[in-house]
C-alpha positions as CSV (number, residue, x, y, z in Angstrom):
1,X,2.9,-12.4,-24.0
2,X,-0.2,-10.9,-23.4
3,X,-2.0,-13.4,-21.9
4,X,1.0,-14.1,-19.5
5,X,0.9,-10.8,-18.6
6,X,-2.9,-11.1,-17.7
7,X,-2.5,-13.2,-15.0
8,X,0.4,-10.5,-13.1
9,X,-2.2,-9.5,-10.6
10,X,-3.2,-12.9,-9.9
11,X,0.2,-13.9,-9.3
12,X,1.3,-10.7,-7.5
13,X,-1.8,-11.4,-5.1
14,X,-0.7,-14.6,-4.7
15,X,3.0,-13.5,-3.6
16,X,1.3,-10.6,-1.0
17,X,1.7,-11.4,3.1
18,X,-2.4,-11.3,2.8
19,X,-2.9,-14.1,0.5
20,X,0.3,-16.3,1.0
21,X,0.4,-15.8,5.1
22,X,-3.3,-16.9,5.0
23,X,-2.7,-19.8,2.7
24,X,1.0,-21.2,5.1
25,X,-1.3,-20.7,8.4
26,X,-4.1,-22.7,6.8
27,X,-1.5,-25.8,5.8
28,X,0.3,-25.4,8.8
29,X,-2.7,-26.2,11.0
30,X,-4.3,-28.8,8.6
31,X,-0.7,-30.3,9.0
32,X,-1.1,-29.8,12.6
33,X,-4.4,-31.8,12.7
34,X,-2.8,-34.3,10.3
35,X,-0.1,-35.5,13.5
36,X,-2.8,-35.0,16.3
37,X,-4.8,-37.9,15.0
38,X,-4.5,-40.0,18.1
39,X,-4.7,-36.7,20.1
40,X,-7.9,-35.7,20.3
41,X,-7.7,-32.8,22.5
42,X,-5.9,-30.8,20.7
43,X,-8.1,-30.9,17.7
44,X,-10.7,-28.6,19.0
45,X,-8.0,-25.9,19.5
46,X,-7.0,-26.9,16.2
47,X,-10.2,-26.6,14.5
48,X,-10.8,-23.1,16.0
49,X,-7.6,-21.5,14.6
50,X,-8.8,-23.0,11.2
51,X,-12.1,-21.3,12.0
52,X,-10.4,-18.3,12.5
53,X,-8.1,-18.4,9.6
54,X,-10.9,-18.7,7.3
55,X,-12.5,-15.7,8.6
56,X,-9.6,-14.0,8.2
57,X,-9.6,-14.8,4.3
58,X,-12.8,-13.9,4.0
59,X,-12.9,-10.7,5.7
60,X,-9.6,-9.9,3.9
61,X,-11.7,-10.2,0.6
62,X,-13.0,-7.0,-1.2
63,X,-16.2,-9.0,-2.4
64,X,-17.0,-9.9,1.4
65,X,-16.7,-6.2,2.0
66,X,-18.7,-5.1,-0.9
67,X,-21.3,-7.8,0.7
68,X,-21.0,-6.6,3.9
69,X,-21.5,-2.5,3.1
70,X,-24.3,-3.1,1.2
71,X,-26.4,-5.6,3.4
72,X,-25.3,-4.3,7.0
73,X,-25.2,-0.2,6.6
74,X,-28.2,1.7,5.2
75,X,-27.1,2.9,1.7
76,X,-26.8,6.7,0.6
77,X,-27.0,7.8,-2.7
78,X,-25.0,10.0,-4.4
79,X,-26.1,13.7,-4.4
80,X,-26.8,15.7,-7.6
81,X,-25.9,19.8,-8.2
82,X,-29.9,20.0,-8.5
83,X,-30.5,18.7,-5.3
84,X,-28.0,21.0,-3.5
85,X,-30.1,23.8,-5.0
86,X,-33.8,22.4,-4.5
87,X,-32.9,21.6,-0.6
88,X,-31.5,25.1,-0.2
89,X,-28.6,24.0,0.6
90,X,-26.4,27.0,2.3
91,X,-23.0,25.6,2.8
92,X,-20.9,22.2,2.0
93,X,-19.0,20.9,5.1
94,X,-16.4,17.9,5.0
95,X,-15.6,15.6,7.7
96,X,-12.5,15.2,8.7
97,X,-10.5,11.6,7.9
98,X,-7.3,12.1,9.4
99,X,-3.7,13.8,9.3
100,X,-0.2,12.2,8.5
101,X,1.6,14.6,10.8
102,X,4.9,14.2,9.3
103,X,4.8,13.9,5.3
104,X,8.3,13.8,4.1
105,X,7.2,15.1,0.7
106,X,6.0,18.2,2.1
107,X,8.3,18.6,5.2
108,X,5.1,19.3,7.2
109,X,2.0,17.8,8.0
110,X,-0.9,16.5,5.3
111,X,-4.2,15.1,4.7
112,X,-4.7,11.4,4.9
113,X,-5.5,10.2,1.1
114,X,-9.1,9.4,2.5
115,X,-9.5,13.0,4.3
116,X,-7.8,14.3,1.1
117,X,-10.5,12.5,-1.4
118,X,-13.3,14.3,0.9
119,X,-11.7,17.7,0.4
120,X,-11.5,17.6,-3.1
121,X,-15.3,16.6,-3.6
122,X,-15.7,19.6,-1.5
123,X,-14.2,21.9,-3.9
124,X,-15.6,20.1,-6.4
125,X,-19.1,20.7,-5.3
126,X,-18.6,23.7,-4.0
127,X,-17.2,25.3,-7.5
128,X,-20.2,23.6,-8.8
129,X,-22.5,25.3,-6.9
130,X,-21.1,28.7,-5.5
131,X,-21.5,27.4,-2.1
132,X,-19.0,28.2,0.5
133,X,-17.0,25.0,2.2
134,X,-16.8,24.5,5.6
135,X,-13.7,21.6,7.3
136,X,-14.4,19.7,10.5
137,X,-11.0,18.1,12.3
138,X,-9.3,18.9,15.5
139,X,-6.4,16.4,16.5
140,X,-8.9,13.0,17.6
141,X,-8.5,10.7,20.3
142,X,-4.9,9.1,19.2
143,X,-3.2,12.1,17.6
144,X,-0.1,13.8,19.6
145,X,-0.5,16.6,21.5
146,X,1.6,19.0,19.2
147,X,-0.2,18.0,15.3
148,X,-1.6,20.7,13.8
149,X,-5.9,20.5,14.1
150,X,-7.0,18.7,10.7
151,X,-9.0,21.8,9.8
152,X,-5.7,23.7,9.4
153,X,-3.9,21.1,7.8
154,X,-6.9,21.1,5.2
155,X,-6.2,25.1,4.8
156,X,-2.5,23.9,3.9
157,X,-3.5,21.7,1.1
158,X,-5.9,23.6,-0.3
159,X,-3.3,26.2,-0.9
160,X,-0.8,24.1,-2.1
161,X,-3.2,23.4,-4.9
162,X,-4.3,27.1,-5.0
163,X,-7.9,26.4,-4.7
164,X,-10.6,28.3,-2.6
165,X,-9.8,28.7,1.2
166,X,-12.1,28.0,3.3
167,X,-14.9,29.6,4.7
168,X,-15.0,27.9,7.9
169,X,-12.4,25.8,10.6
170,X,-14.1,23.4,13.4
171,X,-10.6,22.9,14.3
172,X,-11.2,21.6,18.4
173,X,-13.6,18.4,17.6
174,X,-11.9,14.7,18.5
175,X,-14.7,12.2,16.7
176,X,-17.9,12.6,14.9
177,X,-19.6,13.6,17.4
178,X,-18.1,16.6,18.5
179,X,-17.6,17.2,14.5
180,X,-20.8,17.1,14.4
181,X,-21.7,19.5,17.8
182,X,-18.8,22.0,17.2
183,X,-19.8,22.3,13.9
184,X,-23.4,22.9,14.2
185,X,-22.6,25.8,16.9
186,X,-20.4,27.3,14.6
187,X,-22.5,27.4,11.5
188,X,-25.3,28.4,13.2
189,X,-23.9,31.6,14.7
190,X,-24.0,32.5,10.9
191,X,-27.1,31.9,10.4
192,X,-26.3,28.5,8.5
193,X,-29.1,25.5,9.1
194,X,-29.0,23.7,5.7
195,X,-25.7,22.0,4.7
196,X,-24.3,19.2,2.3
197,X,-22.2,16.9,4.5
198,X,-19.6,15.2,2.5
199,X,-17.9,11.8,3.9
200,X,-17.5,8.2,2.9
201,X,-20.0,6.3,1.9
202,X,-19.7,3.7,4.6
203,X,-19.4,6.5,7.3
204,X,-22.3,8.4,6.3
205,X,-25.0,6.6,8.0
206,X,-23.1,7.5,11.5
207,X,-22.2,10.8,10.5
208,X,-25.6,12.1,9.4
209,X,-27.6,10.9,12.7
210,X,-24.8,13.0,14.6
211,X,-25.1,16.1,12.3
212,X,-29.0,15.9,12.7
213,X,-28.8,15.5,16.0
214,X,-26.2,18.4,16.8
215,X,-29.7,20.4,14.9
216,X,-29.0,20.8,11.3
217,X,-30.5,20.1,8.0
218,X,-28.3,17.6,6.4
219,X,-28.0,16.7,2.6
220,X,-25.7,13.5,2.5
221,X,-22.9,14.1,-0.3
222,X,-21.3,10.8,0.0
223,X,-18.5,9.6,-1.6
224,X,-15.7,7.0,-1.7
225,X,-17.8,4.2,-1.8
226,X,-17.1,0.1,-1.4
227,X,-17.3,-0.9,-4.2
228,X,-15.8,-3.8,-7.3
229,X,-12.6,-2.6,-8.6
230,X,-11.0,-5.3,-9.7
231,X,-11.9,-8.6,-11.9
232,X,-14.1,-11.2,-9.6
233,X,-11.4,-14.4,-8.9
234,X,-9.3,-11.4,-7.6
235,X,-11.9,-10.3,-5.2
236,X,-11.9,-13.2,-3.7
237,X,-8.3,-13.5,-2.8
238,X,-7.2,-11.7,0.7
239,X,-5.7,-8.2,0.5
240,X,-5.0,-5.1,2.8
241,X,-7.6,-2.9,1.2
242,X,-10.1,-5.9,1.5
243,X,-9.6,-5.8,5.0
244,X,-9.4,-2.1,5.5
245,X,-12.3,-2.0,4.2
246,X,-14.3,-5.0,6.1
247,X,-13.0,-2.9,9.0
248,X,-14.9,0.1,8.2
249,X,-18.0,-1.4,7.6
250,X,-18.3,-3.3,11.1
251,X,-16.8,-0.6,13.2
252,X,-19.1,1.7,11.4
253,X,-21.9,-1.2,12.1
254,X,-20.7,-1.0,16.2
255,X,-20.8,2.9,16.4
256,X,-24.4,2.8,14.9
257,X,-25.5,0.7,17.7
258,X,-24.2,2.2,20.1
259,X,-25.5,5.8,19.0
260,X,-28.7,4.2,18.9
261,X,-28.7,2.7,22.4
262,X,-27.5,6.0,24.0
263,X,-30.0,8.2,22.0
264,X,-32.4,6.0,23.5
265,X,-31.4,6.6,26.9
């Protein structure tokens, strides 16, 4: 029974839209090209959606994004409590990662689990080394025009949990890089330079050029890295989080050239 059981995530992968949509395109146009034997022109056309199928399964694969984070972003390592003190480090600030502006389970609005996992490293380090915490987040680009700032929402949940409040709101920013300029101004009014930035790993690349930039002295405190979480025949069949996470990396991969073409004009 054991050994049946075993093979449940195999099989429930199997049953998912990622993997089974994937495989019924795939047949469907090898079927496809199977008829249009004595139709040559439609063969290219054919070929391409193949093409593009197979991308599709590979980018949907958490292995590809595991290969992707580590051989196309510049990789961070994780910060110690040591370091924080021998960098004279003065205050830990988390980027924002979003807002679900309705959460039915709290009747108002919330963190997004990725913001959330970023806010509770902060309190984490910040416990850890008697640092005061600082929350970036307005409403971005795409949010509506009546969500609460994320920097607020951030105040909610940390008192839901009844943790430390914190110390400082950058509650008017849209994307990193007014995170990083609102931010900056507003630490430095207190006389803050040095901080601990804390975001995910695959963002942190972006984020700390920004932060530097904006005129601080950034420690990276990454977290929530890409990495193998499953056994390795399942990282090779297609799923939402493989994809999420191929996502991140080349979208993280276009905003770091095109920082670096602006910064050099």
């Amino acid at each position: 029974m054991d050994s049946l059981f075993s093979i449940k995530p195999l099989l429930t992968a199997l049953a998912l839209p990622a993997t089974s949509g994937l495989l019924l395109l795939f047949a469907l146009i090898a079927w496809a090209w199977r008829r249009s034997i004595v139709r040559a022109s439609v063969r290219l056309p054919l070929a391409l959606a193949m093409l593009t199928t197979l991308m599709l399964w590979l980018l949907s694969c958490q292995a590809v994004a595991i290969w992707l984070a580590l051989n196309l972003l510049p990789q961070v390592s994780p910060v110690s409590l040591h370091e924080l003190k021998d960098q004279g480090v003065q205050a830990i600030v988390v980027l924002g990662g979003g807002v679900e502006s309705n959460a039915p389970e709290y009747s108002e609005a919330t963190l997004s689990p990725d913001a959330m996992m970023r806010l509770l490293f902060g309190v984490y380090l910040s416990r850890q080394s008697n640092l005061p915490m600082a929350y970036t987040g307005g409403r971005g680009w795409s949010g509506p025009a009546d969500q609460l700032s994320e920097a607020d929402v951030a105040a909610l949940a940390l008192s839901r949990i009844g943790a430390p409040s914190l110390r400082w709101r950058e509650n008017v920013s849209r994307d990193t890089h007014e995170n990083a300029t609102h931010t900056a101004a507003m630490l430095q009014r207190d006389g803050i330079v040095r901080i601990a930035l804390i975001t995910n790993a695959w963002h942190m690349p972006r984020s700390l050029r920004e932060f530097e930039s904006a005129g601080l002295e950034v420690t990276p405190a990454p977290m929530g890295y890409i990495q193998n979480d499953v056994k390795p025949l399942l990282q090779w069949l297609p799923s939402g989080k493989g994809l999420r996470d191929s996502a991140w990396v080349l979208r993280e991969c276009l905003g770091l050239w095109i920082l670096k073409v602006l910064q050099k004009d």
